[in-house]
Backbone as numpy.savetxt, mean C-alpha at the origin, in Angstrom:
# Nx Ny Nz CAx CAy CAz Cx Cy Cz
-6.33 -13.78 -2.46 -7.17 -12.60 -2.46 -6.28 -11.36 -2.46
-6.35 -10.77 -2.98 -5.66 -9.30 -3.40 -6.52 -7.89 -2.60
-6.06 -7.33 -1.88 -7.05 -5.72 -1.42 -5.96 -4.72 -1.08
-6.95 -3.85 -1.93 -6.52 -2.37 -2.04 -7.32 -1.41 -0.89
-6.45 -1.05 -0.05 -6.37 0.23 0.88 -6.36 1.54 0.56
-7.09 2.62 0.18 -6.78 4.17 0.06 -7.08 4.78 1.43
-6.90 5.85 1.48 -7.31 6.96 2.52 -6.88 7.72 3.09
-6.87 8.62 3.61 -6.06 9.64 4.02 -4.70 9.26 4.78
-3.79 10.28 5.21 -2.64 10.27 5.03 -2.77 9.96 7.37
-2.13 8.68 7.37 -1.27 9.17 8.88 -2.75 8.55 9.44
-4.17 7.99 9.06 -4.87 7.46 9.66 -5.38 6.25 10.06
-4.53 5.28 10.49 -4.11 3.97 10.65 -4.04 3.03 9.76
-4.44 3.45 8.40 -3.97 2.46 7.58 -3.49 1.15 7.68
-2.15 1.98 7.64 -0.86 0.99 7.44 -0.78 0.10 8.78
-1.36 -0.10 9.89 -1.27 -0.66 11.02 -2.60 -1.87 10.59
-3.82 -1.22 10.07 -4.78 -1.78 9.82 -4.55 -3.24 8.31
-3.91 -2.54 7.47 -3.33 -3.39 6.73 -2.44 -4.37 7.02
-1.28 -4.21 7.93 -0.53 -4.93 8.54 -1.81 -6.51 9.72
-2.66 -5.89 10.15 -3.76 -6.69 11.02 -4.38 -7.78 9.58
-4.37 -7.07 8.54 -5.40 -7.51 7.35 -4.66 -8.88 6.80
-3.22 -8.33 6.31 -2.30 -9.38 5.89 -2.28 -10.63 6.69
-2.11 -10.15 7.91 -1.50 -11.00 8.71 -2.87 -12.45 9.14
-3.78 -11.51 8.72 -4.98 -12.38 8.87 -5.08 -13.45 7.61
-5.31 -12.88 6.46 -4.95 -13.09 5.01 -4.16 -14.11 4.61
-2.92 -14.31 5.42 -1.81 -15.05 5.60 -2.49 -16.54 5.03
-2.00 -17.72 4.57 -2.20 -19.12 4.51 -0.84 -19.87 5.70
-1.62 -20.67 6.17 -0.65 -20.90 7.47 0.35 -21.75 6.86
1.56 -21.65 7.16 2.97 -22.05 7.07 3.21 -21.71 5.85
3.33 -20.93 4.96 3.61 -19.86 3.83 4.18 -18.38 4.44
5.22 -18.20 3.71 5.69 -16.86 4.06 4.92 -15.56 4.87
5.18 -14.58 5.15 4.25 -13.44 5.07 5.27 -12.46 5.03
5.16 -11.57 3.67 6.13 -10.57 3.34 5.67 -9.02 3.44
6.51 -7.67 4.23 6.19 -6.47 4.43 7.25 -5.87 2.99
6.41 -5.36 2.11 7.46 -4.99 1.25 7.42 -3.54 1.92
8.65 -2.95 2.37 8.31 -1.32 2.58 9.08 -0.68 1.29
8.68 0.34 0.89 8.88 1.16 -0.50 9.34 2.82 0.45
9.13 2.86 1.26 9.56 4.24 1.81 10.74 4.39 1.29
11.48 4.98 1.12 13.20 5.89 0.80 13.03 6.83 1.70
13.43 6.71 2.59 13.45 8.12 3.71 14.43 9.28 3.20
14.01 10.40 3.66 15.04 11.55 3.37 15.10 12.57 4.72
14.18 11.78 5.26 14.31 13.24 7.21 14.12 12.21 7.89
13.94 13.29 9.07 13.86 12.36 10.39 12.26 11.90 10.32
11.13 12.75 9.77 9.82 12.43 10.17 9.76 10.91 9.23
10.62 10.70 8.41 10.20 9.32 7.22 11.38 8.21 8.39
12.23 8.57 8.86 12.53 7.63 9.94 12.11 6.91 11.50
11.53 8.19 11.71 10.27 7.62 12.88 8.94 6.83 12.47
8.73 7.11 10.98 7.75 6.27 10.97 8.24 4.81 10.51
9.47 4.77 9.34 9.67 3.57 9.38 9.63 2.89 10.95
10.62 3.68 11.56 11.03 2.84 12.96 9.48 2.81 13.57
8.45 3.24 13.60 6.84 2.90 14.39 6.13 1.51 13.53
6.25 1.73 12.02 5.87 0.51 11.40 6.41 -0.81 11.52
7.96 -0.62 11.80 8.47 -1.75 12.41 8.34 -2.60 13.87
7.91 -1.78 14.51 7.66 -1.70 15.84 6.45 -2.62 16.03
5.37 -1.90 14.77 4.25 -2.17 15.29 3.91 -3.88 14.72
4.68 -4.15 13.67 4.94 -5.56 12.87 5.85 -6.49 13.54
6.58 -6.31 14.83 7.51 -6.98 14.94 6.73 -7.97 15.93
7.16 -9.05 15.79 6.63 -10.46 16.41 5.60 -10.82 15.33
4.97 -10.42 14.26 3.89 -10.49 13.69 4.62 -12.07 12.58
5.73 -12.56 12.38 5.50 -13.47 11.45 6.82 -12.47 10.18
6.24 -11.16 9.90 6.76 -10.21 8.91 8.28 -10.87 8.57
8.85 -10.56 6.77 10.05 -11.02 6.48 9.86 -9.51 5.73
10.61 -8.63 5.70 10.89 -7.34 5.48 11.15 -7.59 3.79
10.87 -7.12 3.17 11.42 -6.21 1.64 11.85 -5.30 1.45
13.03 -4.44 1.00 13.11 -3.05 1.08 13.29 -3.15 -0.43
12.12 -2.53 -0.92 12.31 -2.34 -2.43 11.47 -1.30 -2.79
12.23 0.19 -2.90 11.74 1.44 -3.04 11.84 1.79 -4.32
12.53 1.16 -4.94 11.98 1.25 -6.85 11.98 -0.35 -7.41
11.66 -0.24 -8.78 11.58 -1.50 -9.76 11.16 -2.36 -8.65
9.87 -2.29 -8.57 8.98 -3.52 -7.93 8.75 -4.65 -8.69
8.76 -4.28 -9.92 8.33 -5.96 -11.01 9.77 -6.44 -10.40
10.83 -6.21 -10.53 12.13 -7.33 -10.20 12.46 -8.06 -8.82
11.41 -7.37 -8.17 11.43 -8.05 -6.63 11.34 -9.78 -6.84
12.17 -10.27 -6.07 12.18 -11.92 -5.53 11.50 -11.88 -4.67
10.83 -13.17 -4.41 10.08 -13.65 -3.03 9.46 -14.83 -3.42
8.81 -15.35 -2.57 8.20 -16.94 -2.67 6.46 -16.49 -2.92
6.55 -16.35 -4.24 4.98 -16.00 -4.64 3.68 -16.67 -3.95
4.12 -17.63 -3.53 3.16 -18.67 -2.45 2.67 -18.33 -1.21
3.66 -17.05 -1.02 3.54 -16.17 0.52 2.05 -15.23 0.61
2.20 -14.51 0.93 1.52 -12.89 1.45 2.05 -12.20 1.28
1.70 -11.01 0.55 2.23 -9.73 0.70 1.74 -8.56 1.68
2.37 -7.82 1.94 1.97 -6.58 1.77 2.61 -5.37 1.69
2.04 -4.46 0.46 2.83 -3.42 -0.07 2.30 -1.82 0.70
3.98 -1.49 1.46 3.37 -0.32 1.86 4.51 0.89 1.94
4.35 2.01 0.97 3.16 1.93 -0.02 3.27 2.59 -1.47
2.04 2.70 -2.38 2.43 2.77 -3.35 2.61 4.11 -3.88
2.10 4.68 -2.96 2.45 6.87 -2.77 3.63 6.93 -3.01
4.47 6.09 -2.12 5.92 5.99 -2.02 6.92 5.64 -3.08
6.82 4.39 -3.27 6.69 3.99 -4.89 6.91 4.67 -6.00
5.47 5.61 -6.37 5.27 6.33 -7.46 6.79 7.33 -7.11
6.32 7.76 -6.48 7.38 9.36 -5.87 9.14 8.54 -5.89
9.47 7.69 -5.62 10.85 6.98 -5.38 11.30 7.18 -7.23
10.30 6.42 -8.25 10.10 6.33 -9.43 10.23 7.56 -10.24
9.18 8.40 -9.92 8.84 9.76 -10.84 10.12 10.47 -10.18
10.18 10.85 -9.19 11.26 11.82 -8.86 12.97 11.12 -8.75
13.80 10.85 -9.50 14.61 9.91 -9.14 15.62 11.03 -8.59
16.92 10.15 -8.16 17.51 10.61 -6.75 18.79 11.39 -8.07
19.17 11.52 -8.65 19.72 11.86 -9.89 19.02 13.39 -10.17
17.50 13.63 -9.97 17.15 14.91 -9.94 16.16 14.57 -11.60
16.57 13.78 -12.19 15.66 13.32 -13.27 14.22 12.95 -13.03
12.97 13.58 -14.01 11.75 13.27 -13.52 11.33 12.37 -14.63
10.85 10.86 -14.26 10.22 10.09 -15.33 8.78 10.16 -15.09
8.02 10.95 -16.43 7.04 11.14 -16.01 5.60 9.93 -16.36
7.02 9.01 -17.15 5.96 8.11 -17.38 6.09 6.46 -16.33
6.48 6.82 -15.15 6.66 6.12 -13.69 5.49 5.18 -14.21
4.11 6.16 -13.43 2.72 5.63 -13.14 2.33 4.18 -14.14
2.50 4.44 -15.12 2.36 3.36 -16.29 3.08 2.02 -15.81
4.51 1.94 -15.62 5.05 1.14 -15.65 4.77 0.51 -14.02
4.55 1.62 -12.86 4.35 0.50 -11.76 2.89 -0.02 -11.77
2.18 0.43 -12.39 0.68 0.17 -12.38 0.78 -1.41 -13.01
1.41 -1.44 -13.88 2.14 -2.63 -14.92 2.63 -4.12 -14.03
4.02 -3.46 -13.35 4.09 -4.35 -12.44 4.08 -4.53 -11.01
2.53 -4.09 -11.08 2.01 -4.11 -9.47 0.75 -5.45 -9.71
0.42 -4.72 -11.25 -0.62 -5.89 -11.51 -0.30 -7.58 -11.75
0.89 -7.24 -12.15 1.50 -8.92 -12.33 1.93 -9.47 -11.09
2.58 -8.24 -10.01 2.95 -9.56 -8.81 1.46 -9.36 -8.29
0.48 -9.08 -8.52 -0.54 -9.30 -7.59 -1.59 -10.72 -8.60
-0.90 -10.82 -9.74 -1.16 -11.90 -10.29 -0.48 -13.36 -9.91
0.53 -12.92 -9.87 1.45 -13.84 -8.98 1.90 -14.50 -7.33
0.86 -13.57 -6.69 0.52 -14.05 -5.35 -0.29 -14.56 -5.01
-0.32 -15.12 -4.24 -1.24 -16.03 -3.41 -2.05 -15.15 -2.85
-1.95 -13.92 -1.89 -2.54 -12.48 -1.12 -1.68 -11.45 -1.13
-2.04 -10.78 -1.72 -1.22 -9.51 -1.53 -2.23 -7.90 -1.21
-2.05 -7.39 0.02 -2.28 -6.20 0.38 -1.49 -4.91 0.09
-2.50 -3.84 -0.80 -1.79 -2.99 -1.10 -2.25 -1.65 -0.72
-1.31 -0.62 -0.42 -1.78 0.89 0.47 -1.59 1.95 -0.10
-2.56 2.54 -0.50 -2.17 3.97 -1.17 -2.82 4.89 -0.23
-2.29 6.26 -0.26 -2.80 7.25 0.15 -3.86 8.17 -1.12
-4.86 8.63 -0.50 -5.83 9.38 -1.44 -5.41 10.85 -1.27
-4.76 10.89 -2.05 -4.25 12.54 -2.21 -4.36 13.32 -3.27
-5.73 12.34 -4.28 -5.63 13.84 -5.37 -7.33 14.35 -5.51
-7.81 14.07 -4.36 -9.17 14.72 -4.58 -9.20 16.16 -4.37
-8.01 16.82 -3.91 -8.43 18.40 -3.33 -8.63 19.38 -4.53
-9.58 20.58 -4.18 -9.91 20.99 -5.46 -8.65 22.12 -5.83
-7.92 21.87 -5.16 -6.83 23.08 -5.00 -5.92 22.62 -6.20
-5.52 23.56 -6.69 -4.54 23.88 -7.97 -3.45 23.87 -7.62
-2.23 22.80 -7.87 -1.41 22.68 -7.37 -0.09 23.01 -9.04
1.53 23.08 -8.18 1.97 23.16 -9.36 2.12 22.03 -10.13
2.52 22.15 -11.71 2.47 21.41 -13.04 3.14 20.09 -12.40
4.32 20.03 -11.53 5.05 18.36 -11.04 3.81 17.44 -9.91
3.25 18.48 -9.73 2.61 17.98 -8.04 0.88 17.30 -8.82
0.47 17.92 -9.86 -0.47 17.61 -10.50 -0.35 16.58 -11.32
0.91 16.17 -11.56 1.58 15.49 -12.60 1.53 13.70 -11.57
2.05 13.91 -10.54 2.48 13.18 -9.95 0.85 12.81 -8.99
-0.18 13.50 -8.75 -1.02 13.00 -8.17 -1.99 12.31 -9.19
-1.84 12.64 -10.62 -2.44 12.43 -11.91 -2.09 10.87 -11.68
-0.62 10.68 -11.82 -0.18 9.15 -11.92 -0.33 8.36 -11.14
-0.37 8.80 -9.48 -1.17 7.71 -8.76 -2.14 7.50 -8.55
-3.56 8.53 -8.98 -4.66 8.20 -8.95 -4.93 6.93 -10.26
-3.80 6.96 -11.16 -3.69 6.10 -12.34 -3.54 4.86 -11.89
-2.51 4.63 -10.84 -2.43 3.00 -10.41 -3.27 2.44 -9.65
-4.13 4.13 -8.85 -4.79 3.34 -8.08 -5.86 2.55 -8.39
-6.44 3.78 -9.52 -7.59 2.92 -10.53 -7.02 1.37 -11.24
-6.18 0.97 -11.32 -5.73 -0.11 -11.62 -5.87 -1.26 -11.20
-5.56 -0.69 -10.07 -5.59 -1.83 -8.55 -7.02 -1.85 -8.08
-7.74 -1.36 -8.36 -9.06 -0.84 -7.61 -9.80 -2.00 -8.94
-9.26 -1.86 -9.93 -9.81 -2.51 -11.21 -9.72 -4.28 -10.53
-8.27 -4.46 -10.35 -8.31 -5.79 -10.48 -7.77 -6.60 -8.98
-7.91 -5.99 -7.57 -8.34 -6.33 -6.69 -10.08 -7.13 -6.69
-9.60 -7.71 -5.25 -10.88 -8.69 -5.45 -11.96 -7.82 -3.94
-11.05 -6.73 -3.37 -11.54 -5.93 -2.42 -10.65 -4.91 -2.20
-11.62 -3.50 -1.96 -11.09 -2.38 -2.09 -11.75 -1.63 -0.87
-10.95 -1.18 -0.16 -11.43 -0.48 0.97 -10.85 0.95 1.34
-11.38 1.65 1.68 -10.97 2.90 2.01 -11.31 3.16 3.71
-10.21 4.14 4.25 -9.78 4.30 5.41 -9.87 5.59 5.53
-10.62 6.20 6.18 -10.97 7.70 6.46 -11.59 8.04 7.99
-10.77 8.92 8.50 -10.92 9.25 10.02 -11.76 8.24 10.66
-10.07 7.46 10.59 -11.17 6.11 11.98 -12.26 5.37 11.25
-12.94 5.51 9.85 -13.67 4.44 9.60 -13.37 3.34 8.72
-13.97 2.48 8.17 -13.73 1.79 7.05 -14.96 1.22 6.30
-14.49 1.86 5.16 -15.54 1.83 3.88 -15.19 0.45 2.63
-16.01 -0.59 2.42 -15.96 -1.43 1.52 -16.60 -0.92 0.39
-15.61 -0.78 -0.86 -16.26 -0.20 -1.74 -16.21 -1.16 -3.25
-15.41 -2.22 -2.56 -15.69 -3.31 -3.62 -15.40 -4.88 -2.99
-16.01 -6.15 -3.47 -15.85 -7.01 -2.25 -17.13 -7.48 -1.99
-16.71 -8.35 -1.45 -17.78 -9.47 -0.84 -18.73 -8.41 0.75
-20.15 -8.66 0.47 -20.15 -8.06 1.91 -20.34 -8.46 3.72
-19.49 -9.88 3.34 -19.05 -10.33 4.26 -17.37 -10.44 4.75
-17.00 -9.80 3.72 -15.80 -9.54 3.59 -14.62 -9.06 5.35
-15.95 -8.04 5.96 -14.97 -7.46 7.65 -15.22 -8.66 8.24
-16.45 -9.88 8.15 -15.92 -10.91 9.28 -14.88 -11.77 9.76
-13.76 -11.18 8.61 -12.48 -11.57 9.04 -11.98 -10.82 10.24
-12.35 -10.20 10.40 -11.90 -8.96 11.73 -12.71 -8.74 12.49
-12.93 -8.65 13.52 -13.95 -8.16 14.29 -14.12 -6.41 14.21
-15.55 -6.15 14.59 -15.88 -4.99 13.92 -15.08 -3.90 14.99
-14.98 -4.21 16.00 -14.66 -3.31 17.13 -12.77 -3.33 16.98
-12.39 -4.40 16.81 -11.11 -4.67 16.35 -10.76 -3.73 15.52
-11.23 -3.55 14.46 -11.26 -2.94 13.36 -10.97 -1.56 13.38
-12.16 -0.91 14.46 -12.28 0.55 14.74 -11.17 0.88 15.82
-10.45 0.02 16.62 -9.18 0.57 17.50 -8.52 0.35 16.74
-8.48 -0.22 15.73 -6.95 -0.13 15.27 -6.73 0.79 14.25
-7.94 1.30 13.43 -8.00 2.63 13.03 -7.87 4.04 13.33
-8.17 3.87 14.71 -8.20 5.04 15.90 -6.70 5.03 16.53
-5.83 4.69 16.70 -4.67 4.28 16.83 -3.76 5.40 16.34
């Protein structure tokens, strides 16, 4: 089973996804955290170091693969989970060289869809950051253009799509028995978190 996560930025998500996978899991098969962050401050190092924190004892075998995701190794038989693909895009489009590829979005949308063809479960996390009606500049429009591109992708060919917005959770594609994997109250602390 494959599910896609959106929702705002810093609202338990990624803790909630980490609960999702881990549930998701097939017992005695891997369970893989791909993190895609590239930190550049201290605020992208406290959170790696809180996501780790909050995964540790969980089973988790770490990935650090912050570009070219199609070339990632792993035991396709496992679990994934990808977090995240905000990160991703931005590692891609903006490269560390100062070069902008603006045609990123295409190619991870590409191979996000094949390893999620190639897994057994894979959980994936985007942040929803291009609904604001605000006019941003030509790179920043450019770059929210392309991940609303993968997300529609993933949203396409996930088998459940959920969105995460102040503390709630919205099924917006999916079975609708889909949260009795979680308990409902479960669900809402670990969103609130």
């Amino acid at each position: 089973m494959n599910v896609f996560i959106s929702g705002g930025c810093k609202n338990g998500k990624s803790y909630f996804a980490q609960s999702l996978a881990k549930r998701l899991a097939a017992e005695n098969r891997p369970l893989y955290y791909i993190a895609t962050m590239h930190p550049v401050d201290g605020e992208d190092h406290a959170r790696i170091l809180r996501h780790r924190e909050e995964r540790q004892g969980w089973g988790f075998s770490t990935i650090e693969k912050s570009t070219e995701i199609g070339s990632m190794e792993a035991d396709f038989n496992g679990s994934f989970l990808l977090d995240s693909v905000t990160a991703l895009l931005s590692n891609e489009m903006f490269q560390r060289d100062g070069t902008i590829d603006t045609e990123a979005h295409v190619r991870i949308a590409d191979e996000l869809m094949q390893l999620t063809q190639k897994s057994s479960s894979m959980v994936l996390v985007s942040d929803y950051i291009y609904s604001d009606a605000e006019r941003y500049d030509e790179l920043t429009e450019l770059y929210r253009k392309g991940l609303a591109w993968i997300d529609r992708a993933l949203a396409q060919i996930c088998d459940v799509v959920i969105e995460v917005a102040y503390g709630r959770i919205q099924i917006i594609k999916g079975p609708a028995d889909f949260m009795k994997i979680m308990d409902i109250q479960e669900i809402q602390s670990i969103c609130s978190r």
